[in-house]
Every structure is written in structure tokens, then in C-alpha cells.
C-alpha positions, 0 to 999 in steps of 0.5 A: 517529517514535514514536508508532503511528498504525496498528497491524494485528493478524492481519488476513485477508481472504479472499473466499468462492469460489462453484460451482454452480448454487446458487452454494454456497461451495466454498472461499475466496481468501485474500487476505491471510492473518494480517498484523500491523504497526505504522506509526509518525506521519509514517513511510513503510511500503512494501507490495512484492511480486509482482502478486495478492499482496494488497497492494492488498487489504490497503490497501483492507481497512485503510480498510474500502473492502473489510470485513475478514473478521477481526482488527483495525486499530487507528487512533489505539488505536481498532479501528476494524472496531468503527466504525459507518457514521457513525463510519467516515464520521468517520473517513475525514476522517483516512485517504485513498486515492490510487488506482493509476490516475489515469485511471479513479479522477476523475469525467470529467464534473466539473472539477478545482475540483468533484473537489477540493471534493467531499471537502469538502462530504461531510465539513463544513459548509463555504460555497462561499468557504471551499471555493475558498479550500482548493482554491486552496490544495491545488492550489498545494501540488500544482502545478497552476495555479488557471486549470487548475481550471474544466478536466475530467480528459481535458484534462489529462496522466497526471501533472497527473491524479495530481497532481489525484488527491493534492490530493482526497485531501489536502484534508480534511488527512488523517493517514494516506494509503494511496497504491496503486501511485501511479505505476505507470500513469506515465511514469519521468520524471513517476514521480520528479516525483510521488514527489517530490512526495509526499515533500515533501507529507509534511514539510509536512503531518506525513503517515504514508504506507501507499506499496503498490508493486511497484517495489522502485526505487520504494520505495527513495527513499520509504520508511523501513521495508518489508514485502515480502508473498507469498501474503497473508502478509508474509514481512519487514519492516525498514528500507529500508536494511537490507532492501536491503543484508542481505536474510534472507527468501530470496523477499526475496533473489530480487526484489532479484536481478531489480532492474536496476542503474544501474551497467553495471560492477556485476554482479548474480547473479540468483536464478531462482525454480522454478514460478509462485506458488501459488493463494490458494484452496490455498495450500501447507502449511507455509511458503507459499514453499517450493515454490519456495524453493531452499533449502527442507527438510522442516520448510518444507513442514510447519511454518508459520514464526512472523513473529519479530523477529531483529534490532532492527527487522528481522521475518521468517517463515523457519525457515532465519533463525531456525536 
């Protein structure tokens, strides 16, 4: 696990915010805002944080669905915001996406064998038997019978949906998936099933996983390193189990506080956070977490904090951790 597959240098998408009516641009929603890291081949990055933080932004601003509006992303040593349409197209062969919600993301008018292959014709030039046959395939591997595949999207369960889902993005045989809150939309019972799935799917297909979620249960059991993001900016970044038993970051703190424990004999005190989450079109000065930080001092309001490492393998922004 050391080679990087995926390295982001200083990526920001902000989204220009009209007014008038000229529609003249009076500022912008800074989605994601100065982020870097590095995924490493056949590892599980985890993007967590509260909703409108900018993970799904960000996930869809590495694959190009949305263009970045500056830095790099770099896939395999090569920027691929370089990348021409034909070579993007190429490109896509090697990175995938598993839509959040498996209802909206399948075309209702195709069956499953047509929503699989489809992939297929748009990337090689591929006969009709070799197509089926990579199908048959992927669908086993899923776990969806091959009778099931003449039926259409509505005919099947939120999880036998998502499970179709995977197979489209698995069968161009990918190196990199982006899964965005993949089992969010999913009952608790089936959300086990697939996470399970796709830790299985990754030992046999050598994957790297980008896993954007903001279920901190859920990324527990998948992912080797975490990113937790607030505002467009990640605030920490380490190993699972060193994110989950030391937190640094105090907004790291607080939403592990609020994760509900298996155990009615542990007693967890939780950490209430004041106001609401500031308004990407102005984000605060200084430190973006600080007007809700309860242990914010006045250099936290002026002074960005620098995203440093202060352990192996453990980055955060933070001046009180870097004191």
C-alpha cells in the first residue's frame, strides 16, 4: 500500500453566485476550498463530514463530472485537469463513481444486462458474446441472479439496486472508485450487506476506494485512513483507529461525541456545538471553525491554521495542536 494512486494538490471549486438582472456574479460559494491528499493503491480514504460540507463536490471535482476551478489532481503522476475530452474519456475507464441514490442514478427504461454493458460499448469495441459474458460475471461477483438481468430497475430492492449500481461501475474493471454515501439511501440491514460487499469486491479487484460518507458508524468498518471536512476545507486526516480513539481537531471531537454507542453501559459526554455552520459564500476569517469552537482564542479568528502533519501519519489544521 505504497504507492500513490491519487494525489490532490490545493483543489478548490467554488461556484460563481449571480444577482441581478443581468445575472452579474456578486461573489462565490466555496465548495471546496484549498484541499490536498494523497490516496495510496488498494486503500480506503474516507471523506466525513456534516451535509453541504463539500465532499460530494469534491469527489465529483476529482473525476472531472464537475470542472475544478483550480489545482491539481494527479492520477497515476499525471494532472489529469490537463486531460483533453478524448483523454478524459480514456481516462474514465480507470475511475468510477457509485452514486449516492440507487433509485435516481439507472435509467428505468433499460434492464440490468443493458445498464451493465452500456459501460462497455461506450469504452471498447467489444461483440455482443464478449459483453454478456463480462456481465454474467460482474453480476455473480455482485450477487444478483443472471435470471434477474432481462428485469428493469423498479422491479428490484433499494439494495439488489445498488448492488446493479456497483456492477456498471465495476465492469470496466476500474482502479479507482469514488463511492458517494453509497448506502446512505439504504435500510441498516442491507447497509452491512453492501458495505460488506464492497470490502470484498476490493480484495478481489486490487481496488482503491475514495468512500465519501457522513456516517462516522459507517466508515469505521471500511476505511483505513479518514478525512474529516468542514466548510470546504479538510480539518484532519489519520488512521481509522487513530482518528477514532485520539481525536485532535476539536470539530473531530465533537461529531465523534454525537456517535451513539452499542454499549448501554458506556457513557459518552457529548460535545454541543454553538450556532449553525457558516455560509460558504462568506466563510469566517481566520480558522473556518472558530465561531463555534469552544476552545477558540484570538489568533483562531484571524490566522488561517496551516493543515501540518503532527504525528506519523496524522495531519491537522489547528493552532491550539500545533501549540
Amino acid at each position: 500500500m505504497s504507492e500513490t494512486l491519487l494525489k490532490v494538490e490545493a483543489l478548490e471549486k467554488f461556484f460563481p453566485v449571480k444577482a441581478g438582472i443581468f445575472k452579474r456574479t456578486k461573489g462565490y460559494v466555496k465548495a471546496v476550498n484549498d484541499v490536498s491528499f494523497e490516496v495510496k493503491a488498494k486503500e480506503t480514504l474516507s471523506l466525513v463530514g456534516e451535509s453541504g460540507c463539500g465532499k460530494s463536490t469534491l469527489g465529483r471535482s476529482i473525476l472531472r463530472i464537475l470542472e475544478p476551478t483550480g489545482g491539481k489532481v494527479l492520477f497515476n503522476d499525471k494532472n489529469i485537469l490537463d486531460y483533453s475530452k478524448q483523454d478524459l474519456r480514456k481516462m474514465r475507464r480507470d475511475m468510477q463513481l457509485v452514486f449516492q441514490d440507487p433509485y435516481s442514478s439507472l435509467n428505468p427504461r433499460m434492464t440490468v444486462r443493458e445498464l451493465v454493458s452500456e459501460p462497455l460499448y461506450t469504452h471498447f469495441s467489444i461483440s455482443k458474446m464478449e459483453a454478456d459474458q463480462r456481465v454474467d460475471e460482474i453480476l455473480e461477483k455482485v450477487g444478483l441472479p443472471l435470471e434477474h438481468s432481462k428485469r428493469y430497475p423498479h422491479q428490484f430492492s433499494g439494495g439488489q439496486r445498488q448492488r446493479i449500481s456497483i456492477a456498471r461501475a465495476l465492469v470496466l474493471k476500474p482502479k479507482l472508485v469514488v463511492a458517494d454515501e453509497p448506502v446512505s439511501a439504504l435500510d441498516v440491514s442491507i447497509q452491512a450487506q453492501i458495505l460488506k460487499l464492497l470490502v470484498d469486491l476490493q480484495e478481489e479487484f486490487d481496488l482503491t476506494y475514495l468512500f465519501i460518507s457522513h456516517d462516522l458508524n459507517v466508515v469505521k468498518h471500511i476505511s483505513d485512513r479518514v478525512g474529516v471536512m468542514y466548510l470546504g476545507k479538510i480539518m484532519e486526516l489519520a488512521d481509522t483507529e487513530a482518528l477514532y480513539e485520539e481525536p485532535l481537531h476539536p470539530y473531530t471531537k465533537a461529531l465523534l461525541s454525537a456517535v451513539p454507542t452499542s454499549d448501554p453501559l458506556v457513557k459518552k459526554e457529548r460535545i454541543i456545538l454553538k450556532g449553525d455552520v457558516p455560509s460558504p459564500t462568506d466563510p469566517p476569517s481566520g480558522c473556518p471553525f472558530h465561531q463555534r469552537c469552544p476552545l477558540a482564542e484570538e489568533k483562531c479568528q484571524n490566522v488561517l491554521p496551516e493543515f501540518v502533519q503532527v504525528r506519523p501519519k496524522h495531519w491537522v489544521a489547528c493552532h491550539l495542536v500545533e501549540q
